[in-house]
Every structure is written in structure tokens, then in C-alpha cells.
N, C-alpha and C positions, 0 to 999 in steps of 0.2 A: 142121306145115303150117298153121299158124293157131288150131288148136287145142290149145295147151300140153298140159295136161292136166285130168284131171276126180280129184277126192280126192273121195271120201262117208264120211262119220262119222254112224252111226243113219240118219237120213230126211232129212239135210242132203247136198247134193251141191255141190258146189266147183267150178265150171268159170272155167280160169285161159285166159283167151282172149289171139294175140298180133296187136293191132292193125297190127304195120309190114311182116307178110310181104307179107301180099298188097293192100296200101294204095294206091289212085291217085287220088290228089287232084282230079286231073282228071273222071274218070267217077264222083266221089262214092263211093269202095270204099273204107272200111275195114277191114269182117271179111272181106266177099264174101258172096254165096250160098250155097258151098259151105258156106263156116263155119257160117253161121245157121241152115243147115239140118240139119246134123249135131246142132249141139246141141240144135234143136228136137226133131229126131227122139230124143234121148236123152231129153232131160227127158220125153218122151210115153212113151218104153219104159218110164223109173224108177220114172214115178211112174202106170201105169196100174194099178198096185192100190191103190196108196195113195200121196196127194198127199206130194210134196217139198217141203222148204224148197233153193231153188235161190241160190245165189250167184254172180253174175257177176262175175271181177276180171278186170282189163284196166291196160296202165300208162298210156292216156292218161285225162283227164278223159272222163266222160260227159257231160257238160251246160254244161260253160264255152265259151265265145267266146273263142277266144285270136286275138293277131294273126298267129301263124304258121299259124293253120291248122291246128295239127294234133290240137286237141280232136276230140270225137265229136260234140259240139253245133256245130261249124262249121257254116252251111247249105248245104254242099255237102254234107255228109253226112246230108241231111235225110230222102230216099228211103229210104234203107236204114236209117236208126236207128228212122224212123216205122215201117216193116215190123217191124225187128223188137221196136219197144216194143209193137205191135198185139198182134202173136205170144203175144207173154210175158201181156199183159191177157187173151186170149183162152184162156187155160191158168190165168190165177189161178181158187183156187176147183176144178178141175178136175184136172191133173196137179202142179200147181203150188199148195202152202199159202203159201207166202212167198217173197217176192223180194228181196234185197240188191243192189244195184249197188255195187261197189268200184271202185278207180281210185288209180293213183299217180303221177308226174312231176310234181308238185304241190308245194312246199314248203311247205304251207298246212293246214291241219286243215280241214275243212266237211262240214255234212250238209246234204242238202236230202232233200226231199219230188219224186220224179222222174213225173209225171202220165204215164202208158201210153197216155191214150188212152181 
């Protein structure tokens, strides 16, 4: 339901997120609420003893401007990605030791530097 699944390996946690269940271009929803908050709520459970390295994979881009639309950096989806890149700032250092964003539908290699906020 939007939440593929979660893999952990030692202090590293995998959440494989699916961007197209519940997506409405329209009202700027790609993960939804629900999602973001689940996973929020887990990374706080995982890592309330000791901080996680958290990784986020997703198959759309995080940060590109496509003409379709259907990147996560579209500005329609600007409400809900600013929440949850807050979220994720507001947990680094805290439940959260390190953050990875992933992403594929790409034919393209790139890394950026993604600012939280």
C-alpha cells in the first residue's frame, strides 16, 4: 500500500517506498500522509536507542523537473516533499545518523547533495 518494504542490515534500514499507488498529481500526493508517516513513525521506533543509517529508495527521481510530471521535485509536489524533507532534518543527528535518497526511472547516473531544509 505505498510502503513496499523495509530491509535492515546492522544500523542500516532500507525503506523501498512505491510512489504510483497512491499518487494524485492533482492535489500534489505522491507518497500521501499515510506513507510518511508510517515511515516516520518507524524510523523514531528503530532508531530510538540508537541512531540509524536510513535509506530511502523510490523508482521516481527525488529532485529532477521532468516535463511529465512525474518526478518528486515537480512543484506540485512541493507541500508534501518540503514536510517530508523537514521530518527527515528534524530526526538527523537524533533517530536518524545518515540519510541516503535513492531513486530509479532514470537512464542516467547522478548524485546530488539534496538540502532538507
Amino acid at each position: 500500500m505505498g510502503l513496499t518494504t523495509r530491509i535492515s542490515y546492522g544500523l542500516v534500514d532500507i525503506y523501498l517506498l512505491d510512489g504510483r499507488f497512491r499518487r494524485d498529481k492533482d492535489r500534489g500526493v505522491c507518497f500521501g500522509n499515510g506513507i510518511i508517516k508510517r515511515v516516520l513513525d518507524t524510523i523514531d521506533i528503530r532508531g530510538a536507542k540508537v541512531p540509524r543509517v536510513v535509506v530511502l529508495g523510490t523508482g521516481i527521481s527525488w529532485n529532477h523537473h521532468t516535463e511529465d510530471g512525474e518526478a518528486y521535485g515537480e512543484s506540485r509536489y512541493d507541500d508534501e516533499r518540503e514536510r517530508l524533507y523537514r521530518e527527515l532534518a528534524n530526526r538527523m543527528g537524533g533517530t536518524i545518523n545518515g540519510l541516503l535518497l535513492i531513486s530509479g526511472d532514470y537512464h542516467i547516473n547522478e548524485i546530488y547533495h539534496v538540502d532538507l531544509g
